[in-house]
VODRENTI-819849 format. One record per atom (N, C-alpha, C): x, y, z; residue in one letter. Coordinates in steps of 0.1 Angstrom, whole numbers, plus 5000, padded with zeros to 4 digits. Atoms other than C-alpha are relative to their C-alpha. Layout:
BEGIN
XYZA
...
This chain:
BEGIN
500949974989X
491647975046X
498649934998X
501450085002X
488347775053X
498650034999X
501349974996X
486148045061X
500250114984X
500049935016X
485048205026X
498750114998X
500949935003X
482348435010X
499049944991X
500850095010X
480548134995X
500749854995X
498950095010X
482047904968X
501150005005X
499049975000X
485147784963X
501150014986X
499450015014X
485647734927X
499450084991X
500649935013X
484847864891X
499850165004X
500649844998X
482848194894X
499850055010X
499649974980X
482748214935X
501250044997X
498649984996X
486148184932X
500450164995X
499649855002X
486748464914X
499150145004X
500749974996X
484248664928X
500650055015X
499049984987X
486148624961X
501050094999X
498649885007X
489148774943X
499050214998X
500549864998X
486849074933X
500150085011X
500049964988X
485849134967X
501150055004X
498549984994X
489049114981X
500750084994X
499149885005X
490549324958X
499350174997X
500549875000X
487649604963X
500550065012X
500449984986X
487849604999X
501650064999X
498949944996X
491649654998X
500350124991X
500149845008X
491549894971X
499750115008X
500849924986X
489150074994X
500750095009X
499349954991X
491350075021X
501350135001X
499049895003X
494050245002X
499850124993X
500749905006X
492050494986X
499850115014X
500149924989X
491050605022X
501150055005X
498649924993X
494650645033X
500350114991X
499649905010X
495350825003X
499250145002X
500949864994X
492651065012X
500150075011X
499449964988X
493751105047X
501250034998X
499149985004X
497151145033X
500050164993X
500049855003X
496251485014X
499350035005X
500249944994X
494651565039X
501050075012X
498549974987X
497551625066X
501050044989X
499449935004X
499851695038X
499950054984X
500649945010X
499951845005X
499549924991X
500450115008X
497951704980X
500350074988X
499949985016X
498251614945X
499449944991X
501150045005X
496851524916X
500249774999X
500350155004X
495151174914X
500649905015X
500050104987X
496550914942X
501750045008X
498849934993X
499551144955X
500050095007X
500449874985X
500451374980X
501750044999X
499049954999X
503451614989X
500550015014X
498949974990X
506251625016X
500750015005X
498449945001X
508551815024X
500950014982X
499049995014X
509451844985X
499949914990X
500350175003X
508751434981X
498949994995X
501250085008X
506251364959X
499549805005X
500350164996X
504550994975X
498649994992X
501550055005X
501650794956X
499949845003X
500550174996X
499950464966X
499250004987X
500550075012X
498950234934X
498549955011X
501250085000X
495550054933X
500649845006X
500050154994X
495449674952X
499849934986X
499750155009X
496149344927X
499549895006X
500350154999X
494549034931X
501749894994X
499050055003X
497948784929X
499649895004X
500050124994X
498448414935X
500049985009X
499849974989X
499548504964X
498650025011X
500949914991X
497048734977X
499550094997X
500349854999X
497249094975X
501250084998X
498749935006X
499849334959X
499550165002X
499949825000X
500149724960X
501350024996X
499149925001X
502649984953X
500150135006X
499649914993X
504250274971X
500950104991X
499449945009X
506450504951X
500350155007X
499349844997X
508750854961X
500450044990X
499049945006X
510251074942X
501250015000X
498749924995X
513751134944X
500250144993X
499449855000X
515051474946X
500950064991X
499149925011X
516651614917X
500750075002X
499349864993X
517351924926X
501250015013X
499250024992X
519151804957X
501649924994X
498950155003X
521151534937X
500050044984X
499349955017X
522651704904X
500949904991X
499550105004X
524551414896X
499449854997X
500450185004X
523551054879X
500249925012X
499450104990X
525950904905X
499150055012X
500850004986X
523951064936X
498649975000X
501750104994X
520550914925X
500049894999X
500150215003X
521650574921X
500550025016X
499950004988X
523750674955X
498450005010X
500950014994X
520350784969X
498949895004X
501150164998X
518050484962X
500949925008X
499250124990X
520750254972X
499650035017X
499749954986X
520650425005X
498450035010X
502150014998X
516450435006X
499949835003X
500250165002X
516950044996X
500349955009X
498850084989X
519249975022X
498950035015X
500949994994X
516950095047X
498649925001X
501650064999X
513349965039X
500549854998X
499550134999X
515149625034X
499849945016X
499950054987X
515449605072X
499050005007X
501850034995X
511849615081X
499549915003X
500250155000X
510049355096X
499149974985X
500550045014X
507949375062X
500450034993X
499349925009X
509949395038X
499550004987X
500349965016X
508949515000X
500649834993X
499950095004X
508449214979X
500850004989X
498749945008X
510649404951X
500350155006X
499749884996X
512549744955X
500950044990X
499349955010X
513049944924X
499950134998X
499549885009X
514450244904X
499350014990X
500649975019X
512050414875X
500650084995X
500049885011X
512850654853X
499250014990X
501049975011X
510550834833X
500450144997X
500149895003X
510851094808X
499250044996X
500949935003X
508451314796X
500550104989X
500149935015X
508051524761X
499450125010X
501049874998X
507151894780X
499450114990X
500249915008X
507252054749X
500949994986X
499250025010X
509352154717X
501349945003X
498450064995X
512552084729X
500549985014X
499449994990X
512152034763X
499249845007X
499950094997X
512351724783X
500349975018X
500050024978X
511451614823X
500449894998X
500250154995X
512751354838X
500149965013X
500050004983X
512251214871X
500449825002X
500450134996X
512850904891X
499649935009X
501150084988X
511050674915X
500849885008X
499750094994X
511750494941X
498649895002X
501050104998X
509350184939X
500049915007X
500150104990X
508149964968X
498749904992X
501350065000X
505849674958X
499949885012X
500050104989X
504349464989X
499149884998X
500850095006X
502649154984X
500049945013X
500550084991X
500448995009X
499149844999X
501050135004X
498848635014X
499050035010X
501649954995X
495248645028X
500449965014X
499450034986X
497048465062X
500350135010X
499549844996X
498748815067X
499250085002X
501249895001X
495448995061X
498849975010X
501350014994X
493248805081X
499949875007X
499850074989X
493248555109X
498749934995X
501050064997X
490748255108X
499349985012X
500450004986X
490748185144X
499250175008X
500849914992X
490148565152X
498650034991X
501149965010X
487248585122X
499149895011X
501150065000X
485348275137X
500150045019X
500149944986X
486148415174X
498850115005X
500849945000X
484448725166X
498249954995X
501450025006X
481248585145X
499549875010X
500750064991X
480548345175X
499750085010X
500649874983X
480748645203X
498650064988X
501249935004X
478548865180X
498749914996X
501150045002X
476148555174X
499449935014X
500450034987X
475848495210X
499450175004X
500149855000X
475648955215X
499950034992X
500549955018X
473849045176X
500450195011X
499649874997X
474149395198X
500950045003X
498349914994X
477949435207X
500450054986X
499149955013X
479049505173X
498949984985X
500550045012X
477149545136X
501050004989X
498949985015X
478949445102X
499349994989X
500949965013X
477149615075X
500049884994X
500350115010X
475449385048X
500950064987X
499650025012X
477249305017X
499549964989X
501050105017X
475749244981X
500749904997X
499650115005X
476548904974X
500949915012X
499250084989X
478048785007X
498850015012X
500850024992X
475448635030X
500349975010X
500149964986X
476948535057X
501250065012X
499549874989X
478648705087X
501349955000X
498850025001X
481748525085X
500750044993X
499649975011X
482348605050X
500250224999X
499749824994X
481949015060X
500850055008X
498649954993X
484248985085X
501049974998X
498850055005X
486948845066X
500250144989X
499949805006X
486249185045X
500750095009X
499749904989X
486149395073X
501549985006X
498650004998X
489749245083X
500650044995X
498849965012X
491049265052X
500550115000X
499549874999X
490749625050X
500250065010X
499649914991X
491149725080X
501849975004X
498350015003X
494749545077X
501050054991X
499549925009X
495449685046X
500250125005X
500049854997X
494950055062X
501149945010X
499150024986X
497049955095X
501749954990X
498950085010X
499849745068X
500750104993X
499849895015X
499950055040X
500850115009X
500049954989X
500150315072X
501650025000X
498650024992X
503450155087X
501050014983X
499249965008X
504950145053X
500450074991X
499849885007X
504250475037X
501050075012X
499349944993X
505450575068X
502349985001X
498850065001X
508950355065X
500450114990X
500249925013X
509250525031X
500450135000X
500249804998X
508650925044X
501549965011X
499150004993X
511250815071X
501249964995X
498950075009X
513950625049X
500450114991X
499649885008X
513650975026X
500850065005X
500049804990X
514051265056X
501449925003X
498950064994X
517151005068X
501150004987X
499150055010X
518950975034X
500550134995X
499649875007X
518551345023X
501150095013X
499349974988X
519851425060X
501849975000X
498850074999X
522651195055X
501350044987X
499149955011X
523851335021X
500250144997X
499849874993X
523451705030X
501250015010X
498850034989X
525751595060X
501650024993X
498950055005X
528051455035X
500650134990X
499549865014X
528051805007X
500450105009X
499749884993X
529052035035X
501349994997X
């Protein structure tokens, strides 16, 4: 992209990356917060429902662009069997696959945990990671669209000052970023909570 926050090399450059990886941090921080607020919250960058444990990771600066993670719980207690949580994901995977954005990987964790003298949790995750290029995040044509209207109308719209980003173009390449990240993160926590409620539906169906 042509329109920048200064420089384009050395210490701009990375500088740029900062930024861009506050601003989208940012954005996901706020969902996350709006997130336990509507449903239950948990500790640190997670939230509860319906039973589902969901957490959104912190933004990555990549080659690319911009990276995040998404993450569910699967349901234990529902799925007593090894074979029904590898069946489960498959059947999570098989879904979010068909999105127009689809997860740049889509994996299985498992983690166990030491609770005590002899006792031992273990859970596992469904992991979404999305990777975006700054193209995805932010339009050049509508960035220099806007910062010619608002420099012909300084009163139709203000975009707060930035430390270390002077001029208007370079703020509103911010101001896109995150506000695509929030609209981006949105649609696919929501794929996610819906690809759950549809799988646990479907294999309830199936244990009757």
């Amino acid at each position: 992209m042509a329109l920048g926050l200064g420089g384009v090399t050395g210490q701009m450059h990375s500088f740029k990356q900062q930024m861009f990886q506050q601003y989208a941090s940012e954005a996901l921080q706020e969902l996350i917060e709006n997130y336990k607020k509507v449903y239950e919250p948990k500790k640190e960058d997670r939230f509860n429902y319906k039973g589902i444990t969901y957490e959104i990771g912190p933004a990555r600066i990549v080659e690319e662009g911009i990276e995040y993670e998404i993450s569910s719980k699967i349901p234990h207690d529902e799925l007593p069997e090894r074979a029904g949580i590898s069946k489960y994901f498959q059947e999570v995977r098989r879904i979010v696959s068909k999105a127009r954005k689809r997860p740049y990987s889509i994996d299985m964790e498992n983690i166990v945990r030491e609770m005590g003298a002899n006792e031992i949790k273990e859970r596992d995750y469904v992991k979404l990671r999305y990777r975006y290029t700054m193209e995805e995040l932010c339009s050049e044509e509508e960035v220099m669209k806007e910062a010619k209207e608002l420099a012909r109308n300084p009163g139709k719209g203000k975009v707060p000052a930035i430390p270390g980003v002077a001029t208007l173009a370079g703020r509103l390449i911010l101001a896109h970023v995150r506000q695509k990240v929030v609209e981006e993160t949105r649609v696919n926590v929501q794929l996610l909570i819906d690809a759950n409620e549809a799988v646990r539906e479907k294999m309830r169906g199936a244990n009757k």
